[in-house]
KEVOTOR-920278 format. One record per residue (C-alpha): x, y, z; residue in three letters. Coordinates in pm, whole numbers, plus 50000, padded with zeros to 5 digits. Layout:
N
XYZala;...
// end
This chain:
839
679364282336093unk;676784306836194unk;674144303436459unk;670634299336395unk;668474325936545unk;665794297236672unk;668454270936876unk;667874234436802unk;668934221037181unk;668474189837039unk;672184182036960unk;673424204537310unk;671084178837531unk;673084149637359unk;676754163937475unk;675284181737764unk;676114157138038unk;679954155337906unk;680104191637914unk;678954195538240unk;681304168138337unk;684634185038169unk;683394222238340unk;683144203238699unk;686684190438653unk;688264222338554unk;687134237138822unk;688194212239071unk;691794217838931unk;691624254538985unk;690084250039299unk;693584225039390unk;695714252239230unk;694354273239528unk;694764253139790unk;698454244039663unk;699094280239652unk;697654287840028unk;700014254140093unk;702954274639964unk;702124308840150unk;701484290840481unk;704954274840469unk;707244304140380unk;706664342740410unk;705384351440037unk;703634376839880unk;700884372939656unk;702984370739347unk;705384346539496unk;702534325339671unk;700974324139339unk;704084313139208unk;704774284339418unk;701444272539334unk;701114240339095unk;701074249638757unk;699784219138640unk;696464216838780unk;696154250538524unk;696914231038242unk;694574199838303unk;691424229838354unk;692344243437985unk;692214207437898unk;689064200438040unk;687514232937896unk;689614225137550unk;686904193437536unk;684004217037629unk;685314241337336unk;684724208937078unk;681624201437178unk;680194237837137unk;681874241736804unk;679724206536675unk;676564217636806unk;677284250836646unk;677344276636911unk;679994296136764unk;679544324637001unk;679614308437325unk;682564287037133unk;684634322037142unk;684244329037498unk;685134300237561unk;688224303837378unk;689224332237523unk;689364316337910unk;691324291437719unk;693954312937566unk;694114330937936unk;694784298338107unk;697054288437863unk;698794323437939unk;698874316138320unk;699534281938298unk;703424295138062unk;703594324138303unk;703064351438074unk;700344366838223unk;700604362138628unk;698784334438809unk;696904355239083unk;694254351639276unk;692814378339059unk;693164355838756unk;692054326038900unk;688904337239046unk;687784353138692unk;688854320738522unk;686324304638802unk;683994328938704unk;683744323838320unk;683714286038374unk;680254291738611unk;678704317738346unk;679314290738052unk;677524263338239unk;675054286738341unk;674354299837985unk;673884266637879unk;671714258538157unk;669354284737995unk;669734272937643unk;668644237737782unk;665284256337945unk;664514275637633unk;666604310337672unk;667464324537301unk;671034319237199unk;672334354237274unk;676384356137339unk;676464392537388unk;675034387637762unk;678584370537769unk;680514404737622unk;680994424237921unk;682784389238146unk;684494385437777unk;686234419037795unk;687084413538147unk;688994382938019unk;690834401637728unk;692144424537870unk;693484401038159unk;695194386537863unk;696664417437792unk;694564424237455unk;692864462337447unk;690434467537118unk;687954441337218unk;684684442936978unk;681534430037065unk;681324416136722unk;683524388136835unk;680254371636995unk;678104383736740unk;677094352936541unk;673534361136306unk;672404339436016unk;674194349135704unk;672374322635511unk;669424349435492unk;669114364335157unk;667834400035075unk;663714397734925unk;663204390934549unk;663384418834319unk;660324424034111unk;662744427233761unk;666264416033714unk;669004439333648unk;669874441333252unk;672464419033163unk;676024442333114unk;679274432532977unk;682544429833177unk;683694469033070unk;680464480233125unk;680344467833484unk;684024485333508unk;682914511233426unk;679874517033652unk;682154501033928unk;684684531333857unk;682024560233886unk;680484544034193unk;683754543334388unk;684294575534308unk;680964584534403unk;681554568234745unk;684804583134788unk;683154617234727unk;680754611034968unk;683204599235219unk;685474625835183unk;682284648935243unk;680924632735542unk;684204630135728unk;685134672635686unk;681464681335754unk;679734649535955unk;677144670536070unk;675394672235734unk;673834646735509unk;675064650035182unk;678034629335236unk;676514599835360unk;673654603735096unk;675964598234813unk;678004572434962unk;674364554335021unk;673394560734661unk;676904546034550unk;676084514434719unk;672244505434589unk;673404513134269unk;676044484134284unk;673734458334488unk;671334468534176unk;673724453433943unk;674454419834135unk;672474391133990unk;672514366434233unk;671234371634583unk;674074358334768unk;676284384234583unk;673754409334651unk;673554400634986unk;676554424435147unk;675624454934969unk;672244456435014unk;672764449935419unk;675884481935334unk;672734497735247unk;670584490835582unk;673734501435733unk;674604538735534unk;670414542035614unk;671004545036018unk;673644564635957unk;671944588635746unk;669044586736019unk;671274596336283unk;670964562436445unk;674734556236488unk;677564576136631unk;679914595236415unk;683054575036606unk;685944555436496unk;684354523736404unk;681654537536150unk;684234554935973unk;686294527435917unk;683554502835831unk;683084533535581unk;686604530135465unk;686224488135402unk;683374491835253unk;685354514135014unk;687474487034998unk;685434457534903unk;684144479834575unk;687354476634511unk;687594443234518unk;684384436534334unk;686464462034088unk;689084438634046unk;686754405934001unk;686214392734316unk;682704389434517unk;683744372834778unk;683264392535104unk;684694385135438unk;682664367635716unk;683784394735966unk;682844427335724unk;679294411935709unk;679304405736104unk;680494440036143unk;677724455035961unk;675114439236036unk;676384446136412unk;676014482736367unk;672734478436169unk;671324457136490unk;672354484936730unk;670824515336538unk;667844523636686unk;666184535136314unk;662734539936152unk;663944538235843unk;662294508435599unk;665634498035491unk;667214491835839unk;664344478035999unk;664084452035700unk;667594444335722unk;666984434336074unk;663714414136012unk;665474394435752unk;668314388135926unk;666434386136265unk;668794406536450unk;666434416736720unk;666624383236856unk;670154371936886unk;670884411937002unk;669944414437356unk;668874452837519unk;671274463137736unk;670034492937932unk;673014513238065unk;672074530838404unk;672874567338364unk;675984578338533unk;675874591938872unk;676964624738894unk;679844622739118unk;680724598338838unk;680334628038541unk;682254651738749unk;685274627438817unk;684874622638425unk;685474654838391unk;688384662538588unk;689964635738414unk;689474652738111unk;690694689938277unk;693434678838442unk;694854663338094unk;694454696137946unk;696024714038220unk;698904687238212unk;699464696337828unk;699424735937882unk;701804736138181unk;704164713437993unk;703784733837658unk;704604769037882unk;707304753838053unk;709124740837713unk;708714777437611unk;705504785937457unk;704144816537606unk;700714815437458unk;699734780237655unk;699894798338022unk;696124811737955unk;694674781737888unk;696484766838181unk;694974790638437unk;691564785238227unk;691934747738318unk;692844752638640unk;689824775138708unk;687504748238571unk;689384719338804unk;688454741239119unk;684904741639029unk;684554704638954unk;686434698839313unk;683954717339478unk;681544694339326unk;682844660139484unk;682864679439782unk;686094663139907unk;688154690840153unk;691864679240035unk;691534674639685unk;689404711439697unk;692674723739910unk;694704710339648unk;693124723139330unk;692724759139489unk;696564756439567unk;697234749639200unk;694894775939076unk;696254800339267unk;699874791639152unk;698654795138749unk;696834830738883unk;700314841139011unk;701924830338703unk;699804841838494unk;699724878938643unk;703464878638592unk;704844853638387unk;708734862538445unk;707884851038828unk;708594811538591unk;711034793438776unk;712094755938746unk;710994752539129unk;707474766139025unk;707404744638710unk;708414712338950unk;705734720339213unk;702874729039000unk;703624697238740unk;703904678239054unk;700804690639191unk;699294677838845unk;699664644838881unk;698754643039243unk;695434654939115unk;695434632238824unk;696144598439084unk;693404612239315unk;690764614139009unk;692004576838911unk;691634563239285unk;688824588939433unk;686804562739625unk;689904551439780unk;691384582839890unk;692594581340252unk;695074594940523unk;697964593240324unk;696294614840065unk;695594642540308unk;699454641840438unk;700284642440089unk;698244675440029unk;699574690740310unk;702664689940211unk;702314699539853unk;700324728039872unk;702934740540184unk;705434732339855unk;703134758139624unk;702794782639908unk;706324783339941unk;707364788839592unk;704644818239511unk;706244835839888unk;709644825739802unk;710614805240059unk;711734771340035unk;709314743940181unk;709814736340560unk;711994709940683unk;710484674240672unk;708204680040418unk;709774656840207unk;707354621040157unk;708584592939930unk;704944592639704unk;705844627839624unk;708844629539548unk;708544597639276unk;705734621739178unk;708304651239120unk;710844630938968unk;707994615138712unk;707144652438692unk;710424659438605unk;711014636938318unk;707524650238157unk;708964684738167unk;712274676538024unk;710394658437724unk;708364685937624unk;711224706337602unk;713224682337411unk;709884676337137unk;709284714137132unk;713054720037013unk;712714686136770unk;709824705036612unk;711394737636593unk;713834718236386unk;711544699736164unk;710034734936103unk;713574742735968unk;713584715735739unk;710374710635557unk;710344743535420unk;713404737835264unk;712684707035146unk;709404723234966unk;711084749834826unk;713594727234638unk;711014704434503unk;709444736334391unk;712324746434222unk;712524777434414unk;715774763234574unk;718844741734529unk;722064718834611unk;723464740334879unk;720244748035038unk;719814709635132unk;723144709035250unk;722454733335519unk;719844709135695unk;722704686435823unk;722834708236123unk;719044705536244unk;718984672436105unk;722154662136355unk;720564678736636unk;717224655936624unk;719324626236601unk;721204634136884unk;718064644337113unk;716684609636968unk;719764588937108unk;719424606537438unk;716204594937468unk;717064558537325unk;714764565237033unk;716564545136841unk;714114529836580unk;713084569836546unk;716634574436525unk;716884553936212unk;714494566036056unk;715674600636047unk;718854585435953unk;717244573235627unk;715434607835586unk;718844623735604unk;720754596535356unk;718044604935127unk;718584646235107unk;721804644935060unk;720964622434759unk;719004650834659unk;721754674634735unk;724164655934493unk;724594676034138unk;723194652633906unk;720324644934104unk;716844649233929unk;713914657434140unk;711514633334140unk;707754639734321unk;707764606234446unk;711554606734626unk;709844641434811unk;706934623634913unk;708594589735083unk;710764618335263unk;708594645435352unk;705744612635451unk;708454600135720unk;708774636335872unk;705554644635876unk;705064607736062unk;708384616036300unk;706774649936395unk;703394633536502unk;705294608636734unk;707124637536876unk;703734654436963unk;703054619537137unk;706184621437357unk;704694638137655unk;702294618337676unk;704014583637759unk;704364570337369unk;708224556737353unk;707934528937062unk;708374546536735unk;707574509836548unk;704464504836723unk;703394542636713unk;704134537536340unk;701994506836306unk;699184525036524unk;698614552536269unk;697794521435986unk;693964521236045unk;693744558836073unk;689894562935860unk;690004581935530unk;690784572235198unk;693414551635046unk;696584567234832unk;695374541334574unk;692114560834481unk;693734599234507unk;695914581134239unk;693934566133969unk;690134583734031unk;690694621834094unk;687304629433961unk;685434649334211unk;687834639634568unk;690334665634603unk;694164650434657unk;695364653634999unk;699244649934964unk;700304624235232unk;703044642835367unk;701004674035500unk;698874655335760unk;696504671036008unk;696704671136378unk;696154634236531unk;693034644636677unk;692294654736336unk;693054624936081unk;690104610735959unk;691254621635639unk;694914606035642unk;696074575335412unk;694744547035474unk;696884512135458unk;694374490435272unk;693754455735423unk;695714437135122unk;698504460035147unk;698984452135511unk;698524413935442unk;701314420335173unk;703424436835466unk;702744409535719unk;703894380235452unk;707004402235421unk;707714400435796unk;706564363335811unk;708784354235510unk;711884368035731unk;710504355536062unk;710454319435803unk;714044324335730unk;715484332936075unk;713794304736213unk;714884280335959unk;719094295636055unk;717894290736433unk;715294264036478unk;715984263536835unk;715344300036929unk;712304300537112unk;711384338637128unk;712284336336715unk;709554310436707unk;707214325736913unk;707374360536747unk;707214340636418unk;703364324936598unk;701764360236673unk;703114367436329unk;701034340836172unk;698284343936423unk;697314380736293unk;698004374835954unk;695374343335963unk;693304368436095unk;693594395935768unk;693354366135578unk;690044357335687unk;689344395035663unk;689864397735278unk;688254357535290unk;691904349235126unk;691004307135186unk;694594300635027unk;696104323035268unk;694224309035559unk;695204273935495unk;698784278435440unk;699294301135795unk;697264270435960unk;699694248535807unk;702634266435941unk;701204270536278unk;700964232836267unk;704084225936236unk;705334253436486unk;702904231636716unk;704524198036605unk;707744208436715unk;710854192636621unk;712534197136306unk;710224215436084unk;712864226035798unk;711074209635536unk;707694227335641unk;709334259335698unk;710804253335293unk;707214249535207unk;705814278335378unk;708784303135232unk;707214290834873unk;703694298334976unk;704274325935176unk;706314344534903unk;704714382734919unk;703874389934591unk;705504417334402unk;703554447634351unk;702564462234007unk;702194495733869unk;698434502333897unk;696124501433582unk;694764535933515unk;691024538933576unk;689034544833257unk;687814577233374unk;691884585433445unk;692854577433087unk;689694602632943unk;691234633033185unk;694954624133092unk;693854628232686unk;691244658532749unk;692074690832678unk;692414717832963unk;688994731832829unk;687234697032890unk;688934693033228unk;687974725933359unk;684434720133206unk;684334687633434unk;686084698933738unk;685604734633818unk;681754731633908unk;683184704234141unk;685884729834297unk;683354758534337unk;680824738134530unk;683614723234760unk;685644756534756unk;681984773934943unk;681994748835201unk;685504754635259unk;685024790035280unk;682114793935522unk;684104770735760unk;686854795935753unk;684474822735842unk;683224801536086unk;686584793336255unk;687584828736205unk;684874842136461unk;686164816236758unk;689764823736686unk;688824861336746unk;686924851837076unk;689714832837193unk;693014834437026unk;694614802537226unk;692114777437081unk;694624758136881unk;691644733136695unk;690364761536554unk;693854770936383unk;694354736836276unk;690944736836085unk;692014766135926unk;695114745935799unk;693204725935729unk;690554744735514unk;693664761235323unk;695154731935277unk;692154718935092unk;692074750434860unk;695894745434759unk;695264706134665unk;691874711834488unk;693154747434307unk;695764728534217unk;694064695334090unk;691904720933832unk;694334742833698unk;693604775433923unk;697514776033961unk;697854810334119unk;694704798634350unk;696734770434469unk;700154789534523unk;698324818934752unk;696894791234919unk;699514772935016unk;701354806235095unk;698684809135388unk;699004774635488unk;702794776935540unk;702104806635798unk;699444785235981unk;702374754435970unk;704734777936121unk;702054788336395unk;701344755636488unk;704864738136494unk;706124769836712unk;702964775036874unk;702884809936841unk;700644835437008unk;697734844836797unk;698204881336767unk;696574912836523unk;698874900336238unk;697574864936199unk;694114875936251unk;694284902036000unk;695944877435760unk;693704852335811unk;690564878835734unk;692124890535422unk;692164855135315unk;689184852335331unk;688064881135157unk;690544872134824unk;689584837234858unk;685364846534878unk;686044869534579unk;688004845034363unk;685394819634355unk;682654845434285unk;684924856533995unk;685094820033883unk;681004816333894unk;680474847433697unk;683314837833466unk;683784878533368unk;685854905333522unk;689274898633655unk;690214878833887unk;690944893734265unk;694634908234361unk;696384883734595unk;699544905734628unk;698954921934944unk;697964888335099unk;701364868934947unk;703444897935116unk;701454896535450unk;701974859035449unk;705534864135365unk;706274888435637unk;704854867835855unk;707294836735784unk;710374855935788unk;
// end
């Protein structure tokens, strides 16, 4: 149910009294939960925990029943917002009251809290405030992420009419048969797709966006009925702002990009229904773009936005606060370097003593006298490094990583920096002094805060140099593995990866690793498959291989920086933006391939696969249908049934996402009877049935695939190559572009991976239009730039010189191909640089 912009009270006055009754009454029970806590603390020596602990547990659970009543009520008066928020100091109590989330006085008092603002809230309903739930957002987050959750949208209280309807069109759109409306569908998807793919390598220019917002008017021009129209031309409103520069270019555009991409698809495929939440969504972002455009602003009269959106004016930041923003941001960097030249890459030690430099000046900013004593210590440890590098030791790689995070914890806690802090300086930068005169720190020096902070110091260290010799190893293998799918290799080749292959597994076990672990195991079970005689290569066998690599060596990067859960790193990289494997499949007209198993950087994927929403329903019914069967073996198993709940929970969730009704009903019918407890064998037998994933079939081929499979290579290059030059010029003035940075400073690694990147695009497009020698010298430059990266080699006079006679074959072989005369440039010299180079 969606709330009306104009709130009838009416129906709130009638329940008001009751609601203000059942809020009273669960806060009288937290209130007792209190005092029976202070009860427990005053008659035995507890902490806070414990105190909280002995506390009566029960008067929690009658306050999320009284506020359970309150939640009814607001759901029949239809104030699905508030309804939400309340549901969420629900679900906390509930937490508290089954001890999964602690029951301290931290907890309580924002329980307490959230109960006042609801009454409140509807205290100014009753006196004629507009129903706006996002005043409620920033209490609502609090209470989130008490109950552990992190993404938190604001869209979860964003409730507008969806009952509007777009205005009347002065002529209808001419009537077109089922293939016809295919057909269009197909081009427009690819249109989008284009424009996607456009936006996200060059965001700073319209183009892009423009076609993706052309794509989408075009479809809402075909849609009949307004209600079908109604998503697509609010899409519209939405691709406007953007193209106004009214939104951000962050994480949630793109992937609102990326489901709109998806819904064509489903219109493609004969459905029109669109998901509650992907309308909220959009017309979220088309509320909060402050536009002039015609579009937007009618979007947001018709759908009176400005009303149920309140203005939230964020103060600027102090700035004390903007310089302890930035040292965050420094110190990370520094952290990275140190760790990078202490696992034995040479060429991180500048930027180390860059960032070090930087953290000095931002200290003498906050003006505090230890941290400042501190940072120059450090500084002046990276300056003595850096002067002599073989003056390394492991005591100066202990101390100075040490140092690091004592920084880091005094930029997280600055306004509570005290005594302690100060002793804690003293003795570390006596530590640095001591290594950079050679002596060993004086006697006593020794505090417990530090040395946990030397031992946590010590783990980072050993990490890095564990992940830098896992992807010294994986640099071993992948080229192999290319070379044989390229037929440039065989049998015995294959067999020779056993060794680095062994190594990673054992690092892996050492560091318990083990669902990493298994999946290498796989990868490894798989090649010597490969290896076997009367194997036949097969593209698809390469890419499930070389896709898990690529996937292990991104977690590895990860490593130093805390991530140890391979499965959830795994399921983290599912809503990465970009386009889906689906569309590089069936509509290659105009979006150059990107193979999935030669990813970018992480900070760098906004063109990786993405796991469409069906697919991961698909996965989720998988893992439910097993969770159905284990539970149905063990009925008694508690954690089995409780995984089996969050299981259900999220996919109910997707479902309403993809507005699957069949879907929704069946997960609410399991929960049910996980609710009902008992015996639920003959619900569970029902739910297996429903709950069956479906099998998946070989996609149909697009139309427009079909008419490039039968063209001839005349046709195809007719079609494609004015496509390939147009991209291929973009590409190329990027490369320029990075060029002259990587010249200025030869340690900025982003500016080597977007020229990976840029070569990489030249190999898969070359490729996709027949310019096969194109492709190859392409993808002969990327493999040097691969090898750079995974090593993290110093970026000398070869590699620059390289990288400039790239250019210059690469500038002259499209001009060749738009003059179509002459020959075609030599690429010899530049194959035998690159291969040099690798060996």
């Amino acid at each position: 149910m969606d709330a009306a912009t104009e709130f009838d009270v009416g129906p709130l006055t009638w329940v008001k009294s009751e609601v203000d009754l059942a809020l009273e009454r669960a806060d009288l029970a937290l209130q007792k939960f209190s005092e029976s806590v202070l009860k427990g603390a005053s008659s035995a020596a507890l902490n806070d925990s414990a105190a909280s602990a002995a506390g009566d547990l029960t008067q929690v659970t009658f306050c999320r029943t009284h506020l359970h009543q309150v939640q009814g009520a607001l759901t029949i008066v239809g104030l699905d917002g508030v309804t939400r928020f309340a549901e969420a100091v629900e679900l906390l109590l509930e937490a508290v009251a089954q001890q999964k989330r602690p029951a301290d006085s931290s907890n309580i008092a924002l329980a307490r809290r959230a109960l006042a603002t609801l009454r409140r809230y509807l205290d100014d309903l009753i006196e004629g405030q507009p129903d706006q739930p996002l005043r409620l957002f920033p209490l609502y987050r609090e209470i989130q992420m008490a109950r552990g959750l992190e993404k938190i949208s604001a869209t979860d209280l964003f409730f507008p009419d969806l009952t509007s309807r777009p205005p009347r069109r002065e002529t209808l759109p001419e009537a077109m048969t089922s293939d016809e409306m295919k057909k269009l569908l197909h081009l427009e998807r690819a249109r989008f797709q284009r424009g996607l793919l456009a936006w996200l390598r060059s965001p700073k220019q319209r183009s892009g966006i423009d076609e993706m917002l052309n794509a989408v008017m075009h479809i809402e021009a075909t849609q009949e009925i307004a209600s079908a129209r109604s998503f697509w031309w609010v899409a519209g409103g939405f691709l406007a702002a953007l193209a106004d520069g009214a939104l951000p270019n962050d994480v949630s555009v793109k992937q609102l990009c990326a489901r709109i991409d998806l819904q064509i698809r489903r219109l493609l495929e004969g459905s029109k229904n669109v998901a509650e939440r992907l309308m909220r969504d959009t017309l979220f972002l088309v509320a909060s773009a402050d536009s002039k455009d015609p579009t937007v602003q009618q979007v947001k009269d018709v759908y009176r936005l400005q009303p149920v959106t309140p203005r939230v004016e964020r103060a600027p930041l102090a700035p004390l606060e903007v310089a302890r923003r930035h040292l965050g941001e420094e110190v990370a960097a520094a952290e990275e370097s140190w760790s990078k030249f202490c696992a034995g890459t040479p060429p991180a030690l500048p930027a180390f003593r860059e960032h070090t430099a930087k953290i000095c000046l931002i200290a003498e900013q906050l003006e505090h006298t230890d941290l400042r004593r501190l940072t120059r210590a450090t500084a002046a440890a990276a300056k003595w490094v850096y002067e002599q590098p073989a003056r390394h030791s492991e005591a100066t790689a202990m101390e100075v990583a040490t140092a690091i995070i004592l920084i880091q914890n005094a930029q997280e806690n600055f306004p509570n920096l005290g005594i302690d802090f100060a002793h804690q300086v003293d003795v570390m930068v006596a530590r640095i002094h001591g290594c950079i005169a050679h002596n060993p720190p004086p006697p006593g020096s020794e505090t417990p805060a530090l040395d946990e902070m030397s031992r946590h110091a010590q783990e980072k260290l050993l990490v890095a140099q564990v992940a830098k010799e896992i992807q010294y190893n994986l640099a071993q293998i992948e080229p192999v593995l290319d070379a044989f799918f390229r037929g440039e290799g065989n049998g015995e080749d294959l067999k020779a990866l056993d060794n680095p292959l062994n190594q990673i597994i054992g690092a892996l076990s050492m560091m318990r690793h083990e669902s990493a672990v298994d999946a290498l195991r796989q990868c490894s079970a798989a090649i010597k498959r490969f290896a076997a005689p009367d194997y036949v290569p097969q593209e698809a066998d390469f890419e499930l291989v070389a896709e898990r690599l690529s996937v292990l060596g991104f977690y590895i990067d990860s490593l130093p920086h805390g991530n140890g859960d391979f499965e959830s790193f795994v399921r983290g990289m599912r809503p990465a933006a970009g386009i889906e494997r689906e569309s590089n499949e069936q509509e290659k007209d105009g979006a150059f391939e990107k193979e999935p198993w030669e990813g970018d950087d992480g900070a760098e994927s906004d063109q990786l696969t993405l796991i469409s929403v069906e697919q991961e329903v698909e996965q989720q019914k998988r893992e439910a249908h097993a969770l159905l069967e284990a539970v149905k073996e063990q009925p008694n198993d508690t954690s089995l049934r409780e995984e089996l709940r969050q299981n259900l929970t999220s996919l109910q969730k997707d479902a309403d996402l993809v507005a699957d009704k069949d879907l929704i009903q069946q997960t609410r019918a399991v929960l049910s009877a996980l609710d009902a407890g008992g015996d639920t064998r003959t619900q569970i037998d029902a739910a297996i049935a429903n709950l069956k994933p479906q099998k998946q079939e070989a996609p149909i081929p697009s139309a427009a695939t079909l008419q490039l499979a039968q063209a001839s290579a005349e046709e195809i290059d007719a079609e494609l190559l004015s496509i390939f030059l147009e991209e291929a010029r973009e590409v190329i003035g990027e490369i320029d572009d990075k060029l002259r940075v990587l010249a200025e400073q030869p340690h900025y690694v982003d500016a080597l991976s977007h020229l990976r990147r840029s070569f990489h695009t030249l190999k898969g497009s070359g490729r996709m239009v027949g310019l096969r020698d194109l492709g190859e010298t392409a993808w002969a430059v990327e493999q040097v730039l691969n090898l750079w990266l995974r090593q993290e080699l110093e970026v000398g006079r070869s590699i620059l010189e390289m990288l400039e006679l790239a250019h210059t074959v690469f500038l002259a072989w499209v001009e060749y191909l738009e003059r179509n005369s002459g020959t075609p440039p030599d690429a010899s010299r530049l194959i035998a640089l690159t291969n040099a180079l690798r060996s």
